[in-house]
C-alpha positions as MATLAB code, in Angstrom:
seq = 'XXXXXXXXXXXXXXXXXXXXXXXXXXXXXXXXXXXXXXXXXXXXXXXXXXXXXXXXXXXXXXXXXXXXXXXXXXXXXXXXXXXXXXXXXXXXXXXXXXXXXXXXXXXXXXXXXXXXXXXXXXXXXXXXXXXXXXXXXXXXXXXXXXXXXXXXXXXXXXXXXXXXXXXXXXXXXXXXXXXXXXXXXXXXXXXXXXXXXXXXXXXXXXXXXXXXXXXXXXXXXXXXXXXXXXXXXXXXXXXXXXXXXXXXXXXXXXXXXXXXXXXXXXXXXXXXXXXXXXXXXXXXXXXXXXXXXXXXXXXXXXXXXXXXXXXXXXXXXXXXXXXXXXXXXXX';
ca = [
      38.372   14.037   11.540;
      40.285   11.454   13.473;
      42.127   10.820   16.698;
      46.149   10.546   16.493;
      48.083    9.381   19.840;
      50.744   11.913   20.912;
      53.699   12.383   23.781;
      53.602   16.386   23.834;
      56.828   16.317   26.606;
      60.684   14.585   25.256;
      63.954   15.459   25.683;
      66.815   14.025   23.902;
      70.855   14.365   24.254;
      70.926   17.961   23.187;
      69.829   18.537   26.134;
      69.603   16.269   29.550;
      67.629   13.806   27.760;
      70.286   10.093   26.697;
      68.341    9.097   23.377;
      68.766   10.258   20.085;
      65.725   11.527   17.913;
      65.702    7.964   16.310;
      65.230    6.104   19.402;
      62.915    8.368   20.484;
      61.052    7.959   17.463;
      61.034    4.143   17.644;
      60.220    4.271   21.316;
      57.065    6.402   20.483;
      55.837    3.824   17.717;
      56.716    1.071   19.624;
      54.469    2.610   22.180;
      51.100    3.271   19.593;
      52.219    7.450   19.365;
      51.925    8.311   15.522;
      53.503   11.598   17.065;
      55.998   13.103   19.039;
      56.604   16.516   20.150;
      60.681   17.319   20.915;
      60.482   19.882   23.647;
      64.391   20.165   24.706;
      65.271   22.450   26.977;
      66.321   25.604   25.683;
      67.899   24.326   22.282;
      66.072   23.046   19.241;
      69.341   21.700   17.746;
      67.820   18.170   17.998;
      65.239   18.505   15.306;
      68.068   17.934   12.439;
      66.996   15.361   10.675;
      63.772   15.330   11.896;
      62.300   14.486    8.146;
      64.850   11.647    7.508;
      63.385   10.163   11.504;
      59.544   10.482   10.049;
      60.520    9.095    6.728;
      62.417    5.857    8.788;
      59.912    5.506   11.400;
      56.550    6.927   10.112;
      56.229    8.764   13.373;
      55.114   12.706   13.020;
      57.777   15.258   14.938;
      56.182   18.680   16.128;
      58.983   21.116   16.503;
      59.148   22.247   20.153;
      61.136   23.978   22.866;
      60.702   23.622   26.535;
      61.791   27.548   27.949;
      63.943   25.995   31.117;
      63.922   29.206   33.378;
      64.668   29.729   37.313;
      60.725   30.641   37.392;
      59.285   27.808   35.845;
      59.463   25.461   32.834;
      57.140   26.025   29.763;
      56.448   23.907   26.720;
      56.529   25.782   23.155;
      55.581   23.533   20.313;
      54.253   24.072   16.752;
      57.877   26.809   15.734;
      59.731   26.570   13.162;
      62.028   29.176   14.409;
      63.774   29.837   17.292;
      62.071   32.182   20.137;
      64.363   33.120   22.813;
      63.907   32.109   26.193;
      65.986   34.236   28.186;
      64.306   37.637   28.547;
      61.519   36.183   30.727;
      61.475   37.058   34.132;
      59.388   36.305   37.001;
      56.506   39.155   35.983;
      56.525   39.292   32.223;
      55.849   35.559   30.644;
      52.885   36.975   28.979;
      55.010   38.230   27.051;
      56.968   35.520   25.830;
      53.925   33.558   25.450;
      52.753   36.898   23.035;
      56.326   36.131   21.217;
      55.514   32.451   20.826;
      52.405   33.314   19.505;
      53.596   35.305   16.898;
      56.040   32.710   15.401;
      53.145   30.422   14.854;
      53.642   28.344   18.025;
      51.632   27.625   21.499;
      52.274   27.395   24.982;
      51.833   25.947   27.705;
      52.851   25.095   31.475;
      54.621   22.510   32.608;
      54.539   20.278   35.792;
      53.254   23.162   37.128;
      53.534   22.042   40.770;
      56.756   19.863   40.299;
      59.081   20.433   43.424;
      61.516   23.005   42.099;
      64.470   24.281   42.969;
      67.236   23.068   44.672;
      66.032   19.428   43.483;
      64.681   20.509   39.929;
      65.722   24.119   38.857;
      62.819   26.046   38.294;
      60.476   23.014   37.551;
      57.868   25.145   39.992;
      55.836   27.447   38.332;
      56.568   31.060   39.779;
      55.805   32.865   37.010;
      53.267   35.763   37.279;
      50.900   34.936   34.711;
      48.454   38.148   34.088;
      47.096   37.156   30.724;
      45.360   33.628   31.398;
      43.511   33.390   28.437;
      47.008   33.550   26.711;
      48.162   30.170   27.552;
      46.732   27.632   25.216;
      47.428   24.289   27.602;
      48.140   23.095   31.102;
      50.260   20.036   31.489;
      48.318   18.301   34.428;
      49.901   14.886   34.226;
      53.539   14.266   34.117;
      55.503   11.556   34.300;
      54.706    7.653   34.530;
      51.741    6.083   36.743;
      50.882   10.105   36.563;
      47.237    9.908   38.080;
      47.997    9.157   41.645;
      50.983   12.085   41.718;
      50.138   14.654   44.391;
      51.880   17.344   42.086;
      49.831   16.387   39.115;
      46.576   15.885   41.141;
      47.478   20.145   42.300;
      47.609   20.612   38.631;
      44.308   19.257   37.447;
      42.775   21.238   40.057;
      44.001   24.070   38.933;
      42.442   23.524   35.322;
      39.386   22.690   36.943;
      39.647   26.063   38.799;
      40.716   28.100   35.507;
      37.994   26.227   33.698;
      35.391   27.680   36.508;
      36.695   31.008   36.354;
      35.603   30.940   32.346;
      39.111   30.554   30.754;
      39.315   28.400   27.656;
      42.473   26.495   28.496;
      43.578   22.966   27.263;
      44.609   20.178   29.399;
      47.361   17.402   28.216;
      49.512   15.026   29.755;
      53.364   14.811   29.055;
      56.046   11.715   30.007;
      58.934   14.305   29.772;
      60.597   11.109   28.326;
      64.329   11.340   28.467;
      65.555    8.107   28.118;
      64.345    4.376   26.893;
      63.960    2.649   29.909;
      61.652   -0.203   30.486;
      58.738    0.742   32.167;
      55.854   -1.160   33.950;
      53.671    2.004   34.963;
      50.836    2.955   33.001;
      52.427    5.510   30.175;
      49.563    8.633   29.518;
      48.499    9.396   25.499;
      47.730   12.718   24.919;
      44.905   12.025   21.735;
      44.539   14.892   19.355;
      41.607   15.313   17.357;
      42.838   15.845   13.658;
      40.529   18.455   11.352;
      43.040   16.873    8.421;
      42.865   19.934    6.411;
      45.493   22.227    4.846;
      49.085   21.429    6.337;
      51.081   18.462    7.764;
      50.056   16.075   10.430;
      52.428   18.024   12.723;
      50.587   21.345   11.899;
      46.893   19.723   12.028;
      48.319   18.576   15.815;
      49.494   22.107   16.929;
      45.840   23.350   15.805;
      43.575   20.819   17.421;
      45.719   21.408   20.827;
      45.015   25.367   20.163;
      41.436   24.632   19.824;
      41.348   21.817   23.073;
      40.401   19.359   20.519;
      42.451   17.092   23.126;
      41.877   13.908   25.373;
      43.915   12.029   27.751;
      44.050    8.799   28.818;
      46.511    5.916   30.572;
      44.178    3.541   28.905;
      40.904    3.234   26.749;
      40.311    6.625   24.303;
      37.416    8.469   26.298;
      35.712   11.010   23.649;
      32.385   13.483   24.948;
      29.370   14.410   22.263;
      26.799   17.303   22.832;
      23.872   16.507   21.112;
      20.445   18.057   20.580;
      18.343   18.093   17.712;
      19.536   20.621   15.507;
      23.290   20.386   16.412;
      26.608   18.655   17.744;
      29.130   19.551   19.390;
      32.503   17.643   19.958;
      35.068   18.731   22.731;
      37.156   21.888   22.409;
      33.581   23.229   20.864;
      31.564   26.005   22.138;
      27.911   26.216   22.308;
      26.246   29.488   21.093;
      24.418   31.698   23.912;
      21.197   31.478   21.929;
      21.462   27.380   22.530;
      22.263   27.318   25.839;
      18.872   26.812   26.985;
      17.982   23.865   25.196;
      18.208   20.053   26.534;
      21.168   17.875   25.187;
      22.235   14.701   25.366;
      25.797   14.151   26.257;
      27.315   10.946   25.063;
      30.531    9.896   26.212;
      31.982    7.211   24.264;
      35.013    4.716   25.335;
      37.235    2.566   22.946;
      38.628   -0.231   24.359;
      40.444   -1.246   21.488;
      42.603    1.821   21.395;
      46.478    1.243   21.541;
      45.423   -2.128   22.048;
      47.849   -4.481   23.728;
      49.562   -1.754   25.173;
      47.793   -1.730   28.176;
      45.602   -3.372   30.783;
      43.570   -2.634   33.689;
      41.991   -5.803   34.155;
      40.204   -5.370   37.786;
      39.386   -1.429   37.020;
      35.733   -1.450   37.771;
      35.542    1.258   35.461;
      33.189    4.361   36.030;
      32.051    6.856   33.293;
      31.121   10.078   35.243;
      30.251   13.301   33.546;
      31.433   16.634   35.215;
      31.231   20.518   35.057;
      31.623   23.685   36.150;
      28.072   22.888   38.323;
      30.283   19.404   39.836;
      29.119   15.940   38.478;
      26.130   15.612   36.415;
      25.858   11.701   36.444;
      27.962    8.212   36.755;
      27.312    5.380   35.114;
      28.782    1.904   34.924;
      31.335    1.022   32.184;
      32.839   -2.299   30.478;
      34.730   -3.241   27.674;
      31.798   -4.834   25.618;
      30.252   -1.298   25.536;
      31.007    1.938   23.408;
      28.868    4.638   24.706;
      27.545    6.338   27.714;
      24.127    8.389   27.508;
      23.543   11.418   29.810;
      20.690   13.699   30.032;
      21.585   17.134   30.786;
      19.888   20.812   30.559;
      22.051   23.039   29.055;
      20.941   27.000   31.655;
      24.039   27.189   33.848;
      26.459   25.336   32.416;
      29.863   26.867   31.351;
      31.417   23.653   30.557;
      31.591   20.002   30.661;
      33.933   17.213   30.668;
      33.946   12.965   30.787;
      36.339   11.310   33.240;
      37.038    7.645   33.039;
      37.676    6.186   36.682;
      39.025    3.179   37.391;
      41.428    1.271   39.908;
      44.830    0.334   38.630;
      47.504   -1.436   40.997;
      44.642   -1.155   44.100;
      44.080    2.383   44.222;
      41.002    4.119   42.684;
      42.001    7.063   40.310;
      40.890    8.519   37.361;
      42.258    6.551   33.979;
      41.088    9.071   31.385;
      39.443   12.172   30.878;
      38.448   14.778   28.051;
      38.723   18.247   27.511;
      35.678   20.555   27.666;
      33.146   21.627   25.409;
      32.103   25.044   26.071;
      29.106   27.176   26.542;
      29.186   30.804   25.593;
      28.335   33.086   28.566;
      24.942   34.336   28.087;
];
């Protein structure tokens, strides 16, 4: 299994976006992504030629579609076909997310807490959502700098909150990158972890996301471990009821060579604290000149767990990284 860099949110001139696939493409690589997901609003007319980009630029496309609606934006990725937006209204998304399912794709929410409309047209989510174990992710960081965004920070909580409440739900980051302009924020990678089985990059991608295999970070990679002695478990995994009583070890692991040269925090003081559905289980010091991060943890309670990478970038302490959760069946 390995680790491939992604942007899950892009837009290009078919529909508000001003770059062409190409330049997207080349923007992405020049940027350490080995993938890009095109999530244009409402068309997916800007996939032709997607195989002659990959070939040129050795960048993986996923096939996407953000739904642009009056009640909120969501981001379909992983169809090959079409699935029509426009008979979603404000009380029955689950089930467009049922019809995106069925075409092979996922879903998930978008700048959830975004201001919306009259500024952004239905960029706040409004949708009644009944069926939360039907959404697959939750974009909780969008944009640039996306960390210290009050909208973003509303987002992550609500994960946090869905995670409490026992629903398995991913959590990524997306630029919604319309255009290639220079930049000197910190740009957000969205690391999938590859099984590299049957099927192309592109559908290896679209099944780690479904199964939270998924870590994001403005930086270093941050990864999480579960170990005890008869058994690992790596994030988007779930721990059987009949293990849940046992001691683990939780190792939480941080390469600083990751996308190297694409970014630097030099003064971050970095943190490596260990959280859950109980709050935080232990912080320790990190640096560059170490990998991983040992934490001794009973298993009883816990529904879930996650690493978060803290850090202070530009003067402001905020959180650089985190994982997705490894689960714990309920007992």
């Amino acid at each position: 299994m390995r680790w491939m860099a992604c942007e899950l949110h892009s837009h290009t001139f078919h529909s508000d976006g001003r770059q062409s696939l190409s330049e997207l493409a080349r923007g992405a690589k020049a940027l350490g992504f080995e993938c890009v997901a095109l999530t244009d609003h409402n068309t997916m007319t800007g996939l032709l030629g997607k195989e002659d980009v990959e070939r040129e630029t050795g960048v993986a496309i996923i096939s996407g579609m953000e739904w642009t609606t009056f009640f909120g934006h969501m981001v379909t990725i992983g169809l090959t076909d079409f699935v029509d937006w426009r008979p979603a209204g404000p009380g029955d998304i689950d089930a467009g997310i049922a019809r995106v399912h069925a075409a092979g794709g996922i879903a998930g929410m978008a700048h959830p807490f975004r201001i919306g409309s009259p500024m952004c047209t239905g960029c706040f989510w409004e949708f009644e959502l009944r069926d939360w174990e039907a959404l697959d992710y939750i974009e909780v960081w969008s944009g640039t700098f996306p960390s210290i965004k009050t909208d973003n920070a509303r987002a992550f909580r609500l994960w946090t909150d869905k995670l409490n409440e026992g629903y398995r739900i991913a959590a990524t980051s997306g630029r919604d990158w319309h255009a290639q302009e220079a930049t000197d924020d910190p740009v957000s990678v969205t690391y999938l972890l590859l099984d590299e089985g049957e099927g192309s990059p592109t559908e290896q991608a679209v099944r780690a996301l479904a199964a939270g295999r998924a870590a994001v970070t403005m930086g270093p990679l941050l990864t999480l471990e579960l170990r005890s002695e008869p058994a690992r478990y790596r994030i988007g995994d779930r721990v059987p009821k009949e293990a849940r009583g046992w001691r683990y070890e939780a190792v939480a692991s941080v390469d600083f060579e990751a996308r190297n040269g694409l970014w630097a925090f030099p003064d971050a003081g970095y943190e490596v604290i260990l959280t859950s559905n109980a709050g935080p289980l232990g912080e320790l010091r990190a640096k560059p000149s170490q990998r991983d991060y040992r934490f001794d943890i009973p298993g009883g309670a816990l529904t879930w767990i996650r690493a978060e990478l803290r850090g202070t970038v530009r003067g402001a302490r905020t959180t650089i990284a985190f994982t997705n959760a490894i689960y714990a069946d309920a007992e």
